[in-house]
MIDOSE-1310 file (N, C-alpha, C; in nm, 2 decimals, decimal comma, always signed):
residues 248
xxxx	+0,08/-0,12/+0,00/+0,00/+0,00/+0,00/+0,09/+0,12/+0,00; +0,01/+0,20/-0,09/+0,15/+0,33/-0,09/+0,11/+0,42/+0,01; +0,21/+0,49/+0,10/+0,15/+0,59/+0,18/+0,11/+0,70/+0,12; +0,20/+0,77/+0,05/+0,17/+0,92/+0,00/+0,04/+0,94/-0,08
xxxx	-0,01/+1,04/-0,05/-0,15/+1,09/-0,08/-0,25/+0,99/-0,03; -0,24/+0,89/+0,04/-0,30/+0,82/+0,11/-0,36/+0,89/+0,23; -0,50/+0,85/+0,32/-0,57/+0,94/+0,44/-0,50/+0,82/+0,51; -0,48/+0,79/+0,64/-0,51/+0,76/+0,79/-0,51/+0,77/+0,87
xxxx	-0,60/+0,69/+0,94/-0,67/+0,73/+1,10/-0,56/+0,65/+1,19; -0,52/+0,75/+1,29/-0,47/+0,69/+1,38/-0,49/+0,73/+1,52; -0,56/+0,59/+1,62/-0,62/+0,67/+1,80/-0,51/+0,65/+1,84; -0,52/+0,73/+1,95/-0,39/+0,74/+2,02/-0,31/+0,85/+1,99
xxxx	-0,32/+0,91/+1,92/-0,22/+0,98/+1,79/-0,22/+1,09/+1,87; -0,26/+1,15/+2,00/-0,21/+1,27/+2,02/-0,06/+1,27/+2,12; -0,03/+1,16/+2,18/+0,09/+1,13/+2,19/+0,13/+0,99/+2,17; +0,28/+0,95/+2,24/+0,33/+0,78/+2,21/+0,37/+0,75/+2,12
xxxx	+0,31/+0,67/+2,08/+0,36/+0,56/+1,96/+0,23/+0,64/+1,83; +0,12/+0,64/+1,90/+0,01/+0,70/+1,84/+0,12/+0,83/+1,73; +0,11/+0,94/+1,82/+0,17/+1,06/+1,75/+0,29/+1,06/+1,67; +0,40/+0,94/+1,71/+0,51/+0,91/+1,61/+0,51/+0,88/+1,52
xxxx	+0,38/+0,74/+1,48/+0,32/+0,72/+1,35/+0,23/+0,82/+1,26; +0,17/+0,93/+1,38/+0,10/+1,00/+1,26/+0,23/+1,07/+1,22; +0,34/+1,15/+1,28/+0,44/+1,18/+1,24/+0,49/+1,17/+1,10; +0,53/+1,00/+1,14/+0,56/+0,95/+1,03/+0,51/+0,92/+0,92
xxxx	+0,40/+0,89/+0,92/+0,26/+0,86/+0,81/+0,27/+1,02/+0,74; +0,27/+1,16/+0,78/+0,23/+1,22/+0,74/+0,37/+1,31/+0,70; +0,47/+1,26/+0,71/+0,63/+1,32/+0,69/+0,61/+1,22/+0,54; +0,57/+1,10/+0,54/+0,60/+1,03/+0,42/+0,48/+1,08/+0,30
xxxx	+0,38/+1,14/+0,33/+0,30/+1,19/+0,23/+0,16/+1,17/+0,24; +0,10/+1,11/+0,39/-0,06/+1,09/+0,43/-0,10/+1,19/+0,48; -0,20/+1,21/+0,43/-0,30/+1,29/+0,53/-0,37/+1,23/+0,64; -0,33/+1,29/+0,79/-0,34/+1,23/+0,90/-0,50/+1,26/+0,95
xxxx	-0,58/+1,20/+0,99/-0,65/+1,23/+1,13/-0,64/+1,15/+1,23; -0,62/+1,19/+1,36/-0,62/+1,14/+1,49/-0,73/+1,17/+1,55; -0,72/+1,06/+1,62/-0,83/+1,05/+1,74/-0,78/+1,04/+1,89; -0,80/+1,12/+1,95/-0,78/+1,12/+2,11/-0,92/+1,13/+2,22
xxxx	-0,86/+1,12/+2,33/-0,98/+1,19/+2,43/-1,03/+1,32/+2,41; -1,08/+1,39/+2,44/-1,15/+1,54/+2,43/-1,05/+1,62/+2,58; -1,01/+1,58/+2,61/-0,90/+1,56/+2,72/-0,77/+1,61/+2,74; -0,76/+1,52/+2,56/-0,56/+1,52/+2,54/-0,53/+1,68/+2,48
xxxx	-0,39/+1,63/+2,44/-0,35/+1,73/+2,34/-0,39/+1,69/+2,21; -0,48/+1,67/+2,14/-0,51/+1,66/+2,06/-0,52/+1,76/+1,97; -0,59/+1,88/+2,02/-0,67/+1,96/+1,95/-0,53/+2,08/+1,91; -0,41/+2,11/+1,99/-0,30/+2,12/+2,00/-0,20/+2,07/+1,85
xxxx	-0,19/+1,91/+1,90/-0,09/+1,86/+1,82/-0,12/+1,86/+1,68; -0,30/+1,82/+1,63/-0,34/+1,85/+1,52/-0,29/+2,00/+1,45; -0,31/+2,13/+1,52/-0,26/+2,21/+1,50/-0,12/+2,24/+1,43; -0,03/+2,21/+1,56/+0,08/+2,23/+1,49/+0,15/+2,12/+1,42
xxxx	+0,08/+2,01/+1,36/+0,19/+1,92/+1,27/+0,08/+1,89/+1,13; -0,06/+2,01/+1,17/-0,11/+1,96/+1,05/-0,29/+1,84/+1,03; -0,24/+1,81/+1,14/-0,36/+1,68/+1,13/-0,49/+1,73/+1,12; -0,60/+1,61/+1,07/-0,74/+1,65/+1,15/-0,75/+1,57/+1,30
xxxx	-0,79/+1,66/+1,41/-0,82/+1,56/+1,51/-0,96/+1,55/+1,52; -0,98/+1,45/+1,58/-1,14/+1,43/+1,63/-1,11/+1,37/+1,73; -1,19/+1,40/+1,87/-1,23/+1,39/+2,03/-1,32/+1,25/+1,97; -1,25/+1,15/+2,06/-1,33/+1,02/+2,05/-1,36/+0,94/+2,17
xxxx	-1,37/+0,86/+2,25/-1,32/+0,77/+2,32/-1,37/+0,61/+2,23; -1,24/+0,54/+2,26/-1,25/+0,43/+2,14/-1,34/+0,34/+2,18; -1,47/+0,36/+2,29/-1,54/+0,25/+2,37/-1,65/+0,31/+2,29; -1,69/+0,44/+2,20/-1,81/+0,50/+2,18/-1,86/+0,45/+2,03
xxxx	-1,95/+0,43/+2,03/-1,97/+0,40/+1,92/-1,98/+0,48/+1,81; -2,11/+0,56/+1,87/-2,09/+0,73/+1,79/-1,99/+0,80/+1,76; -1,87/+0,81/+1,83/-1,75/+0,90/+1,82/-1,69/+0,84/+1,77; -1,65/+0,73/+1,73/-1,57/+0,64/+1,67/-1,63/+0,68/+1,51
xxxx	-1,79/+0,64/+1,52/-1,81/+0,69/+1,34/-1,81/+0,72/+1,33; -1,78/+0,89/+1,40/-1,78/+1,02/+1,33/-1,62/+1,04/+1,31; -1,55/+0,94/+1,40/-1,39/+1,01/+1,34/-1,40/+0,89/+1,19; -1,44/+0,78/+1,20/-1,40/+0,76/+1,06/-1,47/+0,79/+0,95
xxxx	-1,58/+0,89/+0,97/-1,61/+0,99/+0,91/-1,54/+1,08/+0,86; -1,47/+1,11/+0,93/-1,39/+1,22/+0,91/-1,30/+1,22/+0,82; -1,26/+1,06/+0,79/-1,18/+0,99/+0,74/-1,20/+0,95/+0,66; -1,34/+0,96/+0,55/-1,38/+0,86/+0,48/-1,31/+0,77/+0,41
xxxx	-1,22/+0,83/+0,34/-1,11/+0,76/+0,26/-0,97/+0,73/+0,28; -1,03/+0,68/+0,44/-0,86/+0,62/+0,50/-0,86/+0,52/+0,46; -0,71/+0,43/+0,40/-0,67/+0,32/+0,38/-0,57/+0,31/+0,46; -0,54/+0,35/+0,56/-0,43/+0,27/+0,67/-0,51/+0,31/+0,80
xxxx	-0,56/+0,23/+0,90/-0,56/+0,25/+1,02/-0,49/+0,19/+1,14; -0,45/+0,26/+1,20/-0,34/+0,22/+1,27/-0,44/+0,26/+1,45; -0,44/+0,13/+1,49/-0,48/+0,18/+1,65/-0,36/+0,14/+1,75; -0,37/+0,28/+1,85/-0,23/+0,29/+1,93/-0,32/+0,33/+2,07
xxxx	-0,44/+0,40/+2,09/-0,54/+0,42/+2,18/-0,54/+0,30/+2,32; -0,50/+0,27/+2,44/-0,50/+0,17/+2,55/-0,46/+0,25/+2,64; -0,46/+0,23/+2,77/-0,43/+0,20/+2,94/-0,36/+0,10/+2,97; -0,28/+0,14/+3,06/-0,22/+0,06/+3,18/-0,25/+0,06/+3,34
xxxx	-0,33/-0,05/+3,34/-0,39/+0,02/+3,48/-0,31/-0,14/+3,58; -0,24/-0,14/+3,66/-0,20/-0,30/+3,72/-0,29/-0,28/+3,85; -0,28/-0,41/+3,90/-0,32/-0,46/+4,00/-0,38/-0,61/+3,99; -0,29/-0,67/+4,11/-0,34/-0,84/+4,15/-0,46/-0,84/+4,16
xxxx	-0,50/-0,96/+4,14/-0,65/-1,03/+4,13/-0,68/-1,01/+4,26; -0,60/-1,05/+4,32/-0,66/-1,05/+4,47/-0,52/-0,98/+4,58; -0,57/-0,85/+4,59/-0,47/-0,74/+4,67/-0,42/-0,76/+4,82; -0,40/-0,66/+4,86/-0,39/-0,64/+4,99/-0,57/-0,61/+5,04
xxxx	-0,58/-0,56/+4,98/-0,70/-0,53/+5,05/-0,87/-0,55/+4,96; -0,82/-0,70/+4,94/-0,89/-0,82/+4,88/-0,91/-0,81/+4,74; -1,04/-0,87/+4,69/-1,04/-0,89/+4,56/-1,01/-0,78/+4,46; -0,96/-0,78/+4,35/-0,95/-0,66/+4,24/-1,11/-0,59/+4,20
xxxx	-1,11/-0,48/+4,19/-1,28/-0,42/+4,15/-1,28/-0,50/+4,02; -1,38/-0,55/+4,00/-1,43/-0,57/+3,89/-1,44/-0,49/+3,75; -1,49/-0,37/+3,83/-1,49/-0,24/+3,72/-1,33/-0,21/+3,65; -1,25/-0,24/+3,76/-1,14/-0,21/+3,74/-1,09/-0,26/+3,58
xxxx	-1,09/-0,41/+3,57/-1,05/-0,54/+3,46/-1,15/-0,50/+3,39; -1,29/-0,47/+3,41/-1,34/-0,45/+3,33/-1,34/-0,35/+3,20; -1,30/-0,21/+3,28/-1,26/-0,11/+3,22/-1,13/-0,10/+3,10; -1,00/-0,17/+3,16/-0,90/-0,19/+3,09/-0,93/-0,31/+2,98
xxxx	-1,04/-0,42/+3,02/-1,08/-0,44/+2,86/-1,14/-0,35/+2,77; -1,21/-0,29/+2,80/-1,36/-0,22/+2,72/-1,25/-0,12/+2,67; -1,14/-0,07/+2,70/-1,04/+0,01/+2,64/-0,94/+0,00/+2,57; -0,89/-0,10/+2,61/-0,76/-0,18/+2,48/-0,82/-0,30/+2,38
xxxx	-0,95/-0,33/+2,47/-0,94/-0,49/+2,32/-1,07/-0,41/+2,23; -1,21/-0,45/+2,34/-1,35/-0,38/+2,30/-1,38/-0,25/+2,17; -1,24/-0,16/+2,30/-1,21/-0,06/+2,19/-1,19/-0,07/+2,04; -1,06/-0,15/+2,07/-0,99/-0,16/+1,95/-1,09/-0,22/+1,83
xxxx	-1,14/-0,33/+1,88/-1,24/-0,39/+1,80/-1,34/-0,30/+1,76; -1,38/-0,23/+1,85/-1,51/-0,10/+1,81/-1,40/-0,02/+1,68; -1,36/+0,01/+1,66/-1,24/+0,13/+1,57/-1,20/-0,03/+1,43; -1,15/-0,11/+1,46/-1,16/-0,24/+1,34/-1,31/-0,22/+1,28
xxxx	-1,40/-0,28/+1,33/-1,55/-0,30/+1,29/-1,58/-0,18/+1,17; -1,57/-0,04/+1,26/-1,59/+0,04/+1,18/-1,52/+0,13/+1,06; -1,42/+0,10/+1,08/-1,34/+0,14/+1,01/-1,34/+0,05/+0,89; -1,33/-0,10/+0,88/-1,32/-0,21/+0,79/-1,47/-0,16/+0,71
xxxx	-1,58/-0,12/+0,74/-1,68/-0,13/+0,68/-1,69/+0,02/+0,60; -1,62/+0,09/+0,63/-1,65/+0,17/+0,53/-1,49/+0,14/+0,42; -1,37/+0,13/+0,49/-1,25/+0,03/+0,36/-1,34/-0,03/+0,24; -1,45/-0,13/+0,30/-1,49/-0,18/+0,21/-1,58/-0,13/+0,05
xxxx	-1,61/+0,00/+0,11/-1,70/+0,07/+0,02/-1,60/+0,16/-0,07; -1,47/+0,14/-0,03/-1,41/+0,24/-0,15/-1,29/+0,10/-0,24; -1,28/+0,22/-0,37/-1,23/+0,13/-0,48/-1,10/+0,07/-0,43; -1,02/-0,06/-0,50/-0,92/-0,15/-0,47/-0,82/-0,04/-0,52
xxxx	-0,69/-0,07/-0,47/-0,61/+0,02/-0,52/-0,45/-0,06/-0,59; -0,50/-0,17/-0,69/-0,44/-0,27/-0,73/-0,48/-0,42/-0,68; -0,37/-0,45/-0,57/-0,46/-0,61/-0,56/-0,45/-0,55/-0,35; -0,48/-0,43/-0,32/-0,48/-0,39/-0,18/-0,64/-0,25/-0,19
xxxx	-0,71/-0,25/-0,10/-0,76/-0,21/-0,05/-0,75/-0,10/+0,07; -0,69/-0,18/+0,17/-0,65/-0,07/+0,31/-0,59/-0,17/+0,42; -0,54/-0,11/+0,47/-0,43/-0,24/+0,59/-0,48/-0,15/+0,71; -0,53/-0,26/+0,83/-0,54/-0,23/+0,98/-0,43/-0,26/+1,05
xxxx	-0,41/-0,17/+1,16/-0,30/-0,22/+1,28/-0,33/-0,19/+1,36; -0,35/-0,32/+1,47/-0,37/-0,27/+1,56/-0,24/-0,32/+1,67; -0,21/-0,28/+1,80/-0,16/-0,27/+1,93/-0,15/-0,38/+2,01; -0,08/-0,46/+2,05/-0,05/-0,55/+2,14/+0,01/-0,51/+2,25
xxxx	+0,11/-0,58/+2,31/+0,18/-0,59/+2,37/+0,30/-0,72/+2,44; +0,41/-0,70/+2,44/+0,44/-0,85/+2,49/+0,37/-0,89/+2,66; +0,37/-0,83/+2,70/+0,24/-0,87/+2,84/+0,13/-0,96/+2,78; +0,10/-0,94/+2,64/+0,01/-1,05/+2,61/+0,06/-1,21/+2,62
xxxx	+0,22/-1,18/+2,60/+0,26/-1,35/+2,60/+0,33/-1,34/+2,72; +0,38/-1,27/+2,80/+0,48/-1,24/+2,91/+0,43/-1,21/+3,00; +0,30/-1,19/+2,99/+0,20/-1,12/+3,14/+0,29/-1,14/+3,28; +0,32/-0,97/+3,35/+0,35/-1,01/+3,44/+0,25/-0,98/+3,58
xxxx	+0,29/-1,05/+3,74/+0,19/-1,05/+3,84/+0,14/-0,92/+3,80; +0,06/-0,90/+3,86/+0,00/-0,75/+3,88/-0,08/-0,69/+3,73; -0,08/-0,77/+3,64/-0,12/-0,75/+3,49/-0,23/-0,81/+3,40; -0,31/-0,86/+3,53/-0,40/-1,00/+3,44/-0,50/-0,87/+3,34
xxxx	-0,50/-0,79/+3,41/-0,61/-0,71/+3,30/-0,53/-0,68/+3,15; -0,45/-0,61/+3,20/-0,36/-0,53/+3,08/-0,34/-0,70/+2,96; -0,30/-0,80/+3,07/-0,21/-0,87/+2,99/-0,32/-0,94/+2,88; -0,47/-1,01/+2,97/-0,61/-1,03/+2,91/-0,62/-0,94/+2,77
xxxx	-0,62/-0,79/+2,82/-0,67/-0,73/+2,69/-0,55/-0,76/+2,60; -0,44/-0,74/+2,59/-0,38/-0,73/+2,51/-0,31/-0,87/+2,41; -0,38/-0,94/+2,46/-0,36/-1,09/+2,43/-0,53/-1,10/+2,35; -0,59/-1,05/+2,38/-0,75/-1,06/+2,29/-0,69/-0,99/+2,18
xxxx	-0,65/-0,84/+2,15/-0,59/-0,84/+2,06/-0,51/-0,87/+1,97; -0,42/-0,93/+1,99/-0,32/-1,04/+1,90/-0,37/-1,18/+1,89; -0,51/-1,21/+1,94/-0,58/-1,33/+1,93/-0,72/-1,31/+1,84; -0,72/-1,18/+1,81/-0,77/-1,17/+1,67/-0,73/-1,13/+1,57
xxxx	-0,63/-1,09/+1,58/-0,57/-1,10/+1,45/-0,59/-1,13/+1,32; -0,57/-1,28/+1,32/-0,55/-1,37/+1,23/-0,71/-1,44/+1,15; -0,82/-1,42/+1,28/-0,94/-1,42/+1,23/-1,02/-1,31/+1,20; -0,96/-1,15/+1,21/-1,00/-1,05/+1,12/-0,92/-1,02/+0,99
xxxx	-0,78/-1,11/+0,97/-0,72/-1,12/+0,85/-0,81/-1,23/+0,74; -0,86/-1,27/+0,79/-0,90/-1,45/+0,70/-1,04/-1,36/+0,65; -1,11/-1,30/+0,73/-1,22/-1,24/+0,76/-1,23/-1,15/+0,62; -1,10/-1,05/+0,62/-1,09/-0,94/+0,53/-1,07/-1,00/+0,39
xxxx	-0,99/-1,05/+0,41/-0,89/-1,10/+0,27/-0,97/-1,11/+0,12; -1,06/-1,16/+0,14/-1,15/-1,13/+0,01/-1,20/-0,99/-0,04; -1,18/-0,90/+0,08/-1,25/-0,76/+0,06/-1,08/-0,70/+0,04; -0,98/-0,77/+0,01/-0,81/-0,72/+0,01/-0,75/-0,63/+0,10
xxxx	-0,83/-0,63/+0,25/-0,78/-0,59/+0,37/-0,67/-0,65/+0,41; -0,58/-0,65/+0,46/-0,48/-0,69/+0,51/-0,49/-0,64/+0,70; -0,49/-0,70/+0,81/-0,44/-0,68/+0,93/-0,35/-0,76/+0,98; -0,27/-0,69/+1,05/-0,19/-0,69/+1,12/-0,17/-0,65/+1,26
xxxx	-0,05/-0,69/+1,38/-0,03/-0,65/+1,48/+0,08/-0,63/+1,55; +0,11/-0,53/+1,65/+0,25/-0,52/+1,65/+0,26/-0,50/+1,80; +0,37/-0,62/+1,84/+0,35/-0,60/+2,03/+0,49/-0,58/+2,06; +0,46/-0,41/+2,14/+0,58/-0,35/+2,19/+0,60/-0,43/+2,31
xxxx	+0,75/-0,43/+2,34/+0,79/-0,42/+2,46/+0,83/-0,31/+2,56; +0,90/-0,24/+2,62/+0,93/-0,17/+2,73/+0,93/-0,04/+2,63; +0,85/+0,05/+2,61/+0,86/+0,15/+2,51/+0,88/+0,31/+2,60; +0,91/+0,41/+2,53/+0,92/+0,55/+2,60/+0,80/+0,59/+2,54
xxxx	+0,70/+0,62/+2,66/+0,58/+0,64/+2,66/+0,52/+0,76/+2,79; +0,38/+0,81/+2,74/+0,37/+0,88/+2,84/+0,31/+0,75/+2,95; +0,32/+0,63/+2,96/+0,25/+0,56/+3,04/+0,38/+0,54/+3,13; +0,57/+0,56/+3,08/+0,66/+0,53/+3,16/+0,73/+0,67/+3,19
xxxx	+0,67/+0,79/+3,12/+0,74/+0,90/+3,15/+0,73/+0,93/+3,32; +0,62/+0,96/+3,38/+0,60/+0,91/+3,52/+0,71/+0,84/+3,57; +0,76/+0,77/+3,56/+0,86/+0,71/+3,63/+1,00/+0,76/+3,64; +1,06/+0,75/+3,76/+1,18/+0,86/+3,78/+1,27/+0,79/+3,69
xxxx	+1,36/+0,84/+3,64/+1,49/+0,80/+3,58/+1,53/+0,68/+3,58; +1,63/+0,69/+3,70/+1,63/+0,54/+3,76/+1,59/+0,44/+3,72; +1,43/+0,44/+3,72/+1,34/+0,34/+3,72/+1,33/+0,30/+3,51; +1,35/+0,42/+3,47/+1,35/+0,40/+3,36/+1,45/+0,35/+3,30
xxxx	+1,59/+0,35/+3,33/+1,68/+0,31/+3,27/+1,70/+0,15/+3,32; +1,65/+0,12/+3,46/+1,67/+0,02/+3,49/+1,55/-0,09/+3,44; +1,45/-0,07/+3,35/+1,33/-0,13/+3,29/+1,43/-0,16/+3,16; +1,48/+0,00/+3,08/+1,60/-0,08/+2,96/+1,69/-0,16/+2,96
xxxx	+1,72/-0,16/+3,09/+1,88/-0,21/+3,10/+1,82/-0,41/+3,14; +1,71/-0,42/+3,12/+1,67/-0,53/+3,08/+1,62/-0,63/+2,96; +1,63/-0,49/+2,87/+1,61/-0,61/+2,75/+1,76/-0,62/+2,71; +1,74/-0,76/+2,56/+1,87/-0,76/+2,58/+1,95/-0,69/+2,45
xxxx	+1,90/-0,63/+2,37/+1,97/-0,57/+2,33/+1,88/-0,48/+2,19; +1,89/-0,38/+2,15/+1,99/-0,28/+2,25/+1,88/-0,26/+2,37; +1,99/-0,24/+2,45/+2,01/-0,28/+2,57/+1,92/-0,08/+2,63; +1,78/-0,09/+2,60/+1,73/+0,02/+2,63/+1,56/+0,03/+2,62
xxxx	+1,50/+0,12/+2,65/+1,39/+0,14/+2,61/+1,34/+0,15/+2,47; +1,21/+0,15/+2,40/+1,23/+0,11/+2,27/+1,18/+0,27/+2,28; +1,19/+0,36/+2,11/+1,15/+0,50/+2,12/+1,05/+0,45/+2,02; +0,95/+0,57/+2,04/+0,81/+0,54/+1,93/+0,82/+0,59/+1,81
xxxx	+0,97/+0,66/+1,77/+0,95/+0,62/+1,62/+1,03/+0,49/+1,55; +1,10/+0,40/+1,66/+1,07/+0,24/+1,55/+0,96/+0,16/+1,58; +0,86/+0,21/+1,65/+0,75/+0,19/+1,63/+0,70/+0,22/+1,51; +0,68/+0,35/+1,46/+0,65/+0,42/+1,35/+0,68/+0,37/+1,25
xxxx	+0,82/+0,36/+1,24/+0,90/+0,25/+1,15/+0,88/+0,10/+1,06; +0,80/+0,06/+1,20/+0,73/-0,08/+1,17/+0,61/-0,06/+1,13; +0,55/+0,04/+1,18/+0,37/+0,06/+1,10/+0,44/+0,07/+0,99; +0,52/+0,18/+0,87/+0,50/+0,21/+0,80/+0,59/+0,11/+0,66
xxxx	+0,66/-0,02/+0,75/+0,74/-0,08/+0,67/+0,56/-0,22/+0,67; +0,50/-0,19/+0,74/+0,37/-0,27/+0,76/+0,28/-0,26/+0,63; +0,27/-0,12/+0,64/+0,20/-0,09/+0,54/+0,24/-0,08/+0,38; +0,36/-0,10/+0,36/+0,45/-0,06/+0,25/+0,41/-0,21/+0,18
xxxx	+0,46/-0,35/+0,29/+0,49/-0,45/+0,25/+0,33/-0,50/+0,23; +0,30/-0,58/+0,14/+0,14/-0,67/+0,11/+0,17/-0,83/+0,16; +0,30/-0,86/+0,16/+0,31/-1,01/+0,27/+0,28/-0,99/+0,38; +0,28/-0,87/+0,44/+0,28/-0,90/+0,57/+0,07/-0,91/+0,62
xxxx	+0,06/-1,00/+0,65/-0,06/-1,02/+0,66/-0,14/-1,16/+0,77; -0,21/-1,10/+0,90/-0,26/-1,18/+0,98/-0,14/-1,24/+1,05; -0,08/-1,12/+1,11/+0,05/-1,21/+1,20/+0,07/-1,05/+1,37; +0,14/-1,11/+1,44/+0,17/-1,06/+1,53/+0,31/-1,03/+1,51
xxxx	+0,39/-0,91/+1,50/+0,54/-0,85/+1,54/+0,57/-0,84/+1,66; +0,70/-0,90/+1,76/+0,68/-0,88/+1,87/+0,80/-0,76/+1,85; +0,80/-0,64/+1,85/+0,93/-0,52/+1,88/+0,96/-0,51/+2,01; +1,09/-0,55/+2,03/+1,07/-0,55/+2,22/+1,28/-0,60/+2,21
xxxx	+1,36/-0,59/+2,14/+1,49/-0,62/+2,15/+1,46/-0,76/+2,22; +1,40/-0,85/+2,23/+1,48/-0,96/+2,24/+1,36/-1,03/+2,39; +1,34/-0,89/+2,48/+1,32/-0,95/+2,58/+1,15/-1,01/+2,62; +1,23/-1,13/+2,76/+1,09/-1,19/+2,78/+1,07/-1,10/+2,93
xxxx	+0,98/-1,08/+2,98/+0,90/-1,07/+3,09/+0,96/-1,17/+3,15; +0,98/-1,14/+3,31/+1,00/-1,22/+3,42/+0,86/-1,16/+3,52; +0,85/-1,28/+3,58/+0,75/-1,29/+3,63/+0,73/-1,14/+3,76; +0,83/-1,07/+3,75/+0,78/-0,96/+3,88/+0,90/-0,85/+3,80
């Protein structure tokens, strides 16, 4: 799929991994729209790099089809939109809220799938552009295969996502969708900027090489070598240098 003069939608996009691919998408020749909270920097970042943004939450049904409204003729969507919320099943001070797991699904997988659904159905209504149509990506994580204590939610959702994959690829393939997914490991994010220094170097100085945090533009990198390539199709990327999750 060619990027230039191509639209796509990317959630998340007002920072992270989100904002580095719209970056990148739109340094290589797309026209971007992002979706964020009503909340973020969105309305900001759109501003100064260009984009359209649209205020969504990726649980809404309505807001969702009005950003890919916005979008009509996106052929790359890229979802980067999730939470990290931890906590054991069963704490110090007893069971986990329900709401809690519940929430961090309804936001990384539910989501995600709410933004696939609609997005794929209107891909379908616009013309082939050779033997491709439009390519989805969405967001994993290695906690999907590596979950560690404290992560059953995060690790749940993000394992439903790279466990559909392969049956929204089989799904599309006739309509010449292509999806895909890509599971970071220890990345420089606003979900690890919070964390003092320290803490951050010593999260890199665990994978094994290079021996660092990953930055969100070879994230970007991989969406856009994703989208370039048409083999790549109905599989999971783990970007993460090497490393596994230990259990704490």
């Amino acid at each position: 799929m060619q990027i230039r003069d191509a639209t796509a939608l990317v959630t998340g996009g007002a920072s992270g991994l989100g904002l580095a691919t719209a970056e990148l998408l739109a340094t290589t020749g797309a026209r971007v729209v992002i979706v964020d909270l009503a909340s973020s920097a969105g309305a900001e970042v759109a501003a100064q790099h260009g984009f359209t943004f649209v205020a969504a939450d990726v649980r809404n049904e309505v807001e969702v089809q009005a950003a890919v409204d916005a979008a009509a003729d996106a052929r790359i969507i890229v979802n980067c939109a999730g939470v990290v919320t931890p906590g054991r099943a069963v704490g110090k001070n007893g069971p986990l809220a329900l709401e809690s797991f519940s929430t961090v699904i309804a936001i990384n997988l539910v989501g995600t799938f709410n933004v696939v659904r609609l997005a794929a159905a209107r891909l379908m209504q616009l013309e082939a552009i050779g033997e491709e149509r439009g390519v989805i990506i969405t967001t994993a994580s290695v906690a999907a295969f590596d979950g560690q204590v404290g992560q059953p939610a995060y690790a749940a959702s993000k394992a439903g996502v790279a466990g559909m994959t392969l049956p929204l690829a089989r799904e599309f393939a006739p309509q010449l969708i292509r999806v895909m997914t890509i599971a970071p490991g220890i990345f420089e994010t606003p979900m690890l900027a919070g964390l003092p220094r320290q803490a951050q170097d010593s999260l890199g100085a665990q994978v094994p090489h290079p021996s660092r945090l990953g930055r969100p533009a070879e994230y970007a990198a991989l969406v856009k070598h994703i989208v370039e390539n048409p083999m790549l199709n109905g599989e999971t990327i783990r970007l993460d240098g090497a490393i596994r999750m230990q259990p704490r």
